[in-house]
C-alpha positions, 0 to 999 in steps of 0.5 A: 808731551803736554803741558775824587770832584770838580767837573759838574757832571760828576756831582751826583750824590754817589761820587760826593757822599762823605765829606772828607773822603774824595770818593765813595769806594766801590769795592768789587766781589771777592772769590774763594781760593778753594778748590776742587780737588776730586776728579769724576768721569761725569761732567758735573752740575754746578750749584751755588753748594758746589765746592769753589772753582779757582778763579784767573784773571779776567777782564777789569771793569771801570768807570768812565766819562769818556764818550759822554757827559754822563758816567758809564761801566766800561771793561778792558783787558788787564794790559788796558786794551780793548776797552768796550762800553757796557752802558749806554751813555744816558745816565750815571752808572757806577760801582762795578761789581762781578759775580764770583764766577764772572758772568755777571755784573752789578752796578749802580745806576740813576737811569729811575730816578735815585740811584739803585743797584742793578744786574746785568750781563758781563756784557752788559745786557740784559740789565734788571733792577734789584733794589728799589728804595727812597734812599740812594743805594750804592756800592754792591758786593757780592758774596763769594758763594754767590747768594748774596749782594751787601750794599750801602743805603742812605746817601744824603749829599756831601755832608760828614756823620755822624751828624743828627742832620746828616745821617750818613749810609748803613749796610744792607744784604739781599739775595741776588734775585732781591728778595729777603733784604736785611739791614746789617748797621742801623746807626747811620754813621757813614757806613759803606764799602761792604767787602766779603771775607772769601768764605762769606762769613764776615763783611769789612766795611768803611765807617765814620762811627769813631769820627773819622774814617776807619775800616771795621769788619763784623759778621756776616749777620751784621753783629761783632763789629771790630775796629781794624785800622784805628788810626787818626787818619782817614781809612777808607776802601777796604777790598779783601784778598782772594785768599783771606789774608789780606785786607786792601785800603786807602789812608791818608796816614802816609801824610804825603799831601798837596795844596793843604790836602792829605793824599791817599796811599793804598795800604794792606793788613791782615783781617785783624789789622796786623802787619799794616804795610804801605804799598804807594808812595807818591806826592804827586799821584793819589791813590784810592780804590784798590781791588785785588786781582781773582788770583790774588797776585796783583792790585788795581786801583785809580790814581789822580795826578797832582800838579800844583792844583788837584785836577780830576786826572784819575786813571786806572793803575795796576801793581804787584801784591807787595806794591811793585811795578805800577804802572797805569792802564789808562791814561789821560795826559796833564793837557787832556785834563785841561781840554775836559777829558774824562777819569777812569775810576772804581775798577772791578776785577773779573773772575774767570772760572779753571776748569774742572778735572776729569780723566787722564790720559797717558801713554803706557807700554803695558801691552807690549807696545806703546798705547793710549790709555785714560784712567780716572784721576786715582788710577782707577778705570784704566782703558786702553783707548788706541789698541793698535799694533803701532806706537801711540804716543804723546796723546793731548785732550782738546780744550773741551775735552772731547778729543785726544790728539796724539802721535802715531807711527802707524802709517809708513812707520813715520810719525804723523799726528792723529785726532780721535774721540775721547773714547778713542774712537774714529782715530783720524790722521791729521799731518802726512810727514812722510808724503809731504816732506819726505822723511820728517815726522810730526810728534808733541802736539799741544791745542791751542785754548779755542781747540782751532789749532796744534802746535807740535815738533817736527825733526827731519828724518829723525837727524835735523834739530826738531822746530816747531809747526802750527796746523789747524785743527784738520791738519791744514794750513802748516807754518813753522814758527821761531825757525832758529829755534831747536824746540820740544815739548810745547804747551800754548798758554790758556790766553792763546797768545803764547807757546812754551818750550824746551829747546836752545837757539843756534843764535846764543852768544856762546856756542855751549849755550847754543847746544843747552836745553832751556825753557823759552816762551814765545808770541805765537807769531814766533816774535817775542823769543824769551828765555825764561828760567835762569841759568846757572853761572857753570864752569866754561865747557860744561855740557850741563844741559838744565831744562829738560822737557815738559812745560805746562801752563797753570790753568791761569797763565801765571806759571809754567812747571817743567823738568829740570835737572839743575840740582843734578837729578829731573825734578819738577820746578815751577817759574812765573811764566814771565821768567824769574827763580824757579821752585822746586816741587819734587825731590827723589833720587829718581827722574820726574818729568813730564808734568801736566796741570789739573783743569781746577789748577790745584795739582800736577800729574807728572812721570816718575821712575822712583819705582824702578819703571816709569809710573803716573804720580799727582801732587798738590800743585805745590809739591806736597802729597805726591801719590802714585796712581799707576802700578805696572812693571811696564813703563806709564808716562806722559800724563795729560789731563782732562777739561770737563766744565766749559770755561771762559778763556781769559783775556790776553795775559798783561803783555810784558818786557823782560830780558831775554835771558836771566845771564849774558856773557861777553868777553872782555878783549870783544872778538876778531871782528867787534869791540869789547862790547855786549848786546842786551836784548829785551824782548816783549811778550804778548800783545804788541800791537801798540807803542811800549816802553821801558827803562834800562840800567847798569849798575855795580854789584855782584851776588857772591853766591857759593859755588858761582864760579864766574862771580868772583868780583864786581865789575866797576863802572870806572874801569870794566865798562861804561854806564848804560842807561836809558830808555827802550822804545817799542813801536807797534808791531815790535817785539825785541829791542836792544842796548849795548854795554861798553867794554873796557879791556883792561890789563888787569887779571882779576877774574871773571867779573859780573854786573847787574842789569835792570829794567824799569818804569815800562810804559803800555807794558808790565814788566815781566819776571825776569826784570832783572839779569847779570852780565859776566865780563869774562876775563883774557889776562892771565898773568900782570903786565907793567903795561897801562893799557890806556898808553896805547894811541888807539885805546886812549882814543876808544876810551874818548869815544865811550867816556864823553861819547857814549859810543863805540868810535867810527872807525874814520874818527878813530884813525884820524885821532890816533893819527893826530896823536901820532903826527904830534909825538913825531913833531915832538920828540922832547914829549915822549909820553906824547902827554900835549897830543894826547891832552890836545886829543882829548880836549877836542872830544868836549869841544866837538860838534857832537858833546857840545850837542849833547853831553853839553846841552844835557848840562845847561838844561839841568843848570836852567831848570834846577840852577844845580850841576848835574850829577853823575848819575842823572847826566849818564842817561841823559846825555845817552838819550840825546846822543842816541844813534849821532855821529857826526858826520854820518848820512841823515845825523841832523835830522837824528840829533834834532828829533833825540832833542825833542823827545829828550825835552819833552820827557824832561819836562814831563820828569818827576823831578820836573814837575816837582819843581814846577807843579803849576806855574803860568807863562810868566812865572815859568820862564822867569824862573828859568831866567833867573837860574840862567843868570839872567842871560836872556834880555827883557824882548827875549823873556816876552817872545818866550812867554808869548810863545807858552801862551800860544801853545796852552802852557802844555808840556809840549810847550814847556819843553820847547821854551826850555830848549831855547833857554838852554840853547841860548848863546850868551847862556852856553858862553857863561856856563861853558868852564864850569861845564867844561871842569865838571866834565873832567871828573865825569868823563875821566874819573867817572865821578862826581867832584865831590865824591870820594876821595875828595868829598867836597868841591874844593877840587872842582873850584881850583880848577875853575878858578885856574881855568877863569885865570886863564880865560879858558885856555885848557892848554895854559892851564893843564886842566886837561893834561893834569887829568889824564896824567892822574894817578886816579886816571891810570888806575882805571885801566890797571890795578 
């Protein structure tokens, strides 16, 4: 079963043309959404008539000064690996453009003198000269039928048109062997950045008749020519969607800006200017040049860092369609800039051919027993391929499509794997199960992209839980993969760098979960496991299984179809193959399952039993049209269908992080053996052979759908657990990392609560699908108690570890407090609440080595850069981060807390919020800036040793981070701000606020208890502070209702 300028190297008339626009846009060629829906039995002859193939994603071309002094066209993979010059370094070469069917590449050059557009090979060989004029010609665009290249002619230097002085470029078309060249404008009004509607019959372009910059389209012919964008602002860089119904550009409207300079943003449209939406929004990153990707569904485009002063930082970026996930693909740092490293601009995004369909095979009991067939794709030339008196099953084309392999029962009466012709002759055996490993079976095979290897399902002795076996292609070289997993029905990705399947895991959390079919997608190396469709929140000891066999792959990667029976009946769905909501294609009273994608990617071959026996339907891939082609009273079932024209395998899909399940349960009261805590696993998919990152959260809410059972309230930060927060790094190599969710096992009977998960801001990775997830807190109180749980000695010393630790206790600190908090009550027998021990106890945890080595010097690094107190909900992760992996005491904690305080304050430095604060200053402005937010703490030798030291180390980053840490660090520093820390704590710790939050909504609060505090020079005792808190009314409420 199947399935923009100031390096001079850069100033060369094609990067300078328009004054005003920072860069001459490239805009690459865009591809019909057409598809070819009409299956042959012939391999066809492709014309430029032939009907549009789809198009995935390939390769990303750019253009960068990385390696030279010169410019050059560069490709890479989507995710930014793999990068390869195409030229050869001797001269600038520009404006990268594919052809629609990805094989070859236009760009512009100056190697013969002025600048020309060229042709040459996708890997840059081969390379002929197609235009020749006095005027430099630039920007080339192919058509989508692949006649065509538009272009702009007539750059003259950095001036501005309309200028009788300086004439600005006009738009030209050629064919793509040169010849018949037309002049589409002729008025020279800054005309450039042709781009194709996908159907050719319309150009957009960029033009500066009205004055200023705005985007136009007009007939192919260069006639009706129509303002699209008509703004006061600058519009430069359309790119039109693959589908038509979207224009891509760039705009200064946003007027976000930057030394009395507008940035751009990138924006898209409808192709009649309607619905303008903006998708970027950064002051401190330019946007520009937005290609849209061959699928349609994300955008590339280079952004230019801005910090204080417009450095030429550009790198290429890629983002979802809507604006979402940007994330850079290339990246040069503020101080690679600085030492004369070179951009990445002007991406161009590959077009990968699908495939085109032929036959489909299945398996079909209409002689008796279970054969091979092939039949044309409307049910017509029915040919029994196998004939043997044995079961054939589960047959599977190879990627070229000349061999099925399948499994038969033929030898021995044990299922083995099998390889024949497409015809169905010189059937030959590949696995020998019942020799080898005695009584196992080898059934489900699926190819792998180059046709070199299998992966299949293997159960012992039809009893043992099935597990997944990869072979080669002659059946050598047998290794299983994800070994924990029970799995059926794999299907490998068309990038080869994953597998998809049914199955469950014996390490799930719960032990029904743990017996549920679902749908996982792993690395092939087994790493990776991620389960990738969502599940529903059902009634604890429910059997509901809702995953149940069939994952195919979209011909591009993108999606994954299979058979669920969530809504209570099989039905097809379809899900990004990253994870997320699925959609249902199918809906009948009866089972569909087993579906398999068409080669062009336009439909999907399923089994039916909505006719009383199993039948072969096709639908459109989105669920519309479904036909039946087989008519038989036996049963017809396990479709797999036919790849006839060769196509180029696309690059490694974008690797990604996601969570490894869309919903994770913990109980609330932990186990006999672990604290009330849950473990989030997020894992990687993909390429893994460099460093990643990604952001985590937790956050209060709860989707209060009808019917979720589990959902019955929101958890709360202040009482059901701890905030989490922070930042998961991947080492090469690494595919799954984990965060733990703190607990809190309260006493109140409220239910089964949930709370939100998500990942963000993921650095040398996208994010995938499934970004988000929940987590259910599962209720143990059935009925009220007049207990507060937090009266109890061992819990009010755990909830010190999570509320000012951010950690589980070691069970030696633990003891030892609770111990402390005993011996005190028994020497005061006047006390019985123990209220002193306990205030005494818990003051201890702010005063401790460990807070003052993190939660504290988290708050005077926020007081010396931003003269602000911290707010609750920076301070979290932060001080999370710092404290990551310390206990004091343990082996090895100095060594940990001084290497969290140096990556913290290097990426503190590097924050946002920091370089806002402080985009550009020298040595001597950034340390006095420091000095005066710290209250002029240091003295006058301590500010030069400091500036000296930023100059030695280049002003960098680096640098900065080092001067902050010993601001922050500085003693009379800590002494001064050591009340004021110590009071705001008191709100972040015990009633996990900010001081002005409700229900004081204001710092009245805070100052009487730092002026109380000052009163008594610190004395926490003296003062109450500390026992006014945990005695509070607020405070208990958090731990009962």
């Amino acid at each position: 079963m199947n399935h923009c300028r100031q390096s001079d190297k850069h100033q060369a008339p094609a990067l300078v043309a328009l004054a005003g626009l920072i860069l001459i846009p490239f805009i690459s060629p865009k591809v019909t959404a057409n598809r070819a829906t009409t299956a042959t039995a012939t391999r066809p002859v492709a014309t430029a008539q032939s009907p549009a193939r789809s198009k995935a994603n390939g390769k990303i071309a750019f253009v960068s000064g990385r390696d030279t002094d010169k410019l050059d066209i560069y490709v890479m993979n989507p995710d930014g690996t793999d990068i390869t010059r195409l030229t050869d370094g001797t001269s600038y070469n520009e404006d990268p453009a594919w052809s629609p069917d990805g094989t070859k590449l236009a760009f512009t050059s100056l190697r013969e003198g002025g600048f020309r557009i060229y042709v040459a090979e996708a890997d840059g060989s081969n390379v002929r000269r197609l235009t020749d004029s006095t005027e430099d010609e630039m920007q080339p665009a192919w058509s989508p039928d692949g006649t065509r290249i538009a272009y702009a002619r007539g750059f003259i230097g950095a001036c501005a048109p309309p200028n009788p002085t300086c004439p600005g470029p006009d738009i030209y078309v050629t064919n793509v062997d040169g010849s018949n060249e037309r002049k589409l404008t002729a008025d020279r009004t800054g005309n450039n950045s042709p781009t194709w509607s996908p159907d050719s019959t319309k150009i957009a372009f960029a033009s500066r008749r009205d004055g200023n910059g705005e985007i136009y389209v007009m007939n192919a012919d260069g006639s009706n020519r129509t303002n699209l964008s008509n703004n006061p602002a600058m519009d430069i860089d359309p790119d039109w969607s693959p589908d038509g119904a979207r224009i891509a550009f760039a705009s200064t409207r946003s007027e976000n800006h930057c030394c009395g300079i507008l940035n751009f943003e990138i924006y898209s449209m409808n192709p009649d200017g309607s619905r303008i939406q903006r998708l970027t929004d950064s002051p401190t990153v330019e946007h520009a040049n937005p290609v849209w990707s061959p699928d349609g569904t994300m955008i590339a485009f280079h952004g230019r860092l801005i910090n204080g002063i417009r450095f030429d930082d550009f790198d290429i970026y890629v983002m979802n369609a809507d604006g979402s996930n940007q994330r850079p693909i290339t990246t040069d740092t503020f101080e690679d800039i600085r030492q004369g490293d070179e951009r990445d601009i002007q991406p161009a995004w590959q077009p990968l051919l699908l495939g085109t369909n032929g036959k489909i095979t299945l398996t079909s009991e209409r002689d008796g027993n279970a054969e091979i067939y092939s039949m044309n794709a409307d049910g017509s030339g029915l040919v029994n391929l196998t004939n043997h008196s044995a079961r054939d099953i589960n047959p599977v084309y190879s990627p070229d499509g000349t061999k099925i392999a399948f499994s038969s029962d033929r030898n021995n009466l044990s299922f083995d794997l099998f390889v024949m012709n497409a015809d169905g002759s010189n059937p030959t055996r590949i696995t020998r199960h019942s020799e080898v490993f005695c009584c196992a079976e080898a059934f489900e095979p699926a190819w792998s992209p180059d046709g070199k290897k299998i992966v299949y399902v293997s159960p012992f002795m039809r009893v043992e839980l099935p597990r997944l076996v990869v072979i080669n292609a002659d059946g050598s070289g047998a290794m299983f993969i994800d070994s924990a997993s029970q799995a059926y029905d794999p299907a490998w990705s068309p990038d080869g760098t994953r597998i998809a399947f049914i199955g469950h895991h014996a390490a799930e959390p719960f032990e029904r979960e743990a017996f549920e079919r679902h749908l996982y997608v792993i690395n092939t190396d087994g790493g990776g496991r991620t389960r990738i469709t969502n599940v529903p929140v059902v009634a604890p000891g429910s059997n509901f299984s809702p995953d149940l066999a069939g994952p195919t792959w979209s011909p591009d990667g993108v999606r994954l179809a299979f058979a669920s029976n969530r809504d209570g009946n099989a039905e097809i769905y379809v899900v990004s193959a990253s994870g997320g909501t699925a959609t249902r294609l199918t809906n009948n009273p009866a089972q569909d399952t087993l579906p398999v994608w068409s080669p062009d990617g336009a439909k999907i071959a399923f089994t039916s039993g909505r006719d009383g026996n199993s039948e072969i339907y096709v639908m459109n891939a989105d669920g519309t049209n479904q036909t039946r082609i087989t008519n038989n009273p036996a049963h017809d079932y396990d479709p797999d269908w036919q790849q006839l024209e060769p196509r180029v395998a696309p690059p490694p899909a974008l690797s990604t992080l996601q969570f490894s399940a869309g919903l994770y349960r913990a109980p609330e009261q932990g186990t006999q053996s672990t604290a009330p805590t849950a473990t989030i696993t997020v894992r990687r998919l993909g390429d893994a052979s460099r460093a990643a990152s990604v952001a985590y959260t937790t956050r209060d809410a709860c989707n209060d759908t009808p019917g979720a059972a589990a959902c019955i309230r929101t958890a709360s930060e202040r009482s059901d657990y701890i905030t989490a927060a922070g930042r998961l790094r991947f080492a090469p190599g690494e595919t799954a990392k984990s965060f733990n969710v703190l607990l809190i096992n309260d006493f109140s009977v409220e239910g089964d609560e949930i709370l939100n998960l998500e990942l963000s801001n993921a650095t040398g990775a996208g994010l995938g699908g499934q970004s988000k997830a929940t987590l259910v807190i599962l209720d143990d109180d059935t009925m009220g108690t007049p207990v507060n749980p937090i009266d109890g000695r061992a819990f009010f010393v755990r909830q010190h570890y999570l509320d000012f630790l951010n950690r589980e206790p070691d069970e030696a600190g633990l003891q030892f407090w609770t111990n402390r908090i005993s011996a005190e009550c028994d020497a005061r027998p006047a006390d019985p609440p123990c209220v002193e021990a306990r205030a005494h106890v818990s003051a201890a945890f702010f005063l401790s080595i460990e807070f003052q080595q993190t939660g504290y010097l988290v708050y005077r690094m926020h007081k010396a850069a931003f003269n602000l107190l911290p707010r609750l909900r920076d301070f979290v992760p932060d001080v999370q981060e710092i404290g990551r992996d310390v206990v004091v005491g343990a082996p090895g904690w100095e060594s940990q807390l001084e290497a969290n305080k140096e990556a913290f304050a290097l990426e503190f430095v590097t924050s946002h919020a920091f370089v806002a604060r402080y985009p550009g200053p020298t040595p001597a402005q950034f340390v006095g800036a420091l000095a005066a937010n710290t209250g002029s703490s240091l003295s006058q030798d301590e500010l030069d040793a400091l500036i000296a030291e930023l100059m030695q180390a280049g002003n960098t980053a680096r640098g900065r981070a080092s001067v902050l840490r010993k601001v922050a660090e500085d003693s009379d520093f800590a002494q001064a701000e050591f009340n004021r820390a110590f009071v705001l704590m008191q709100y972040f710790g015990y009633l996990r606020r900010n001081p002005d939050d409700a229900p004081d909504y204001n710092l009245d609060g805070y100052n009487f208890w730092l002026n109380k505090l000052n009163q008594f020079n610190g004395n926490f005792v003296a003062s109450e502070m500390v026992k006014a808190f945990v005695t509070s009314g607020e405070y208990r409420r958090r731990f009962v209702q």
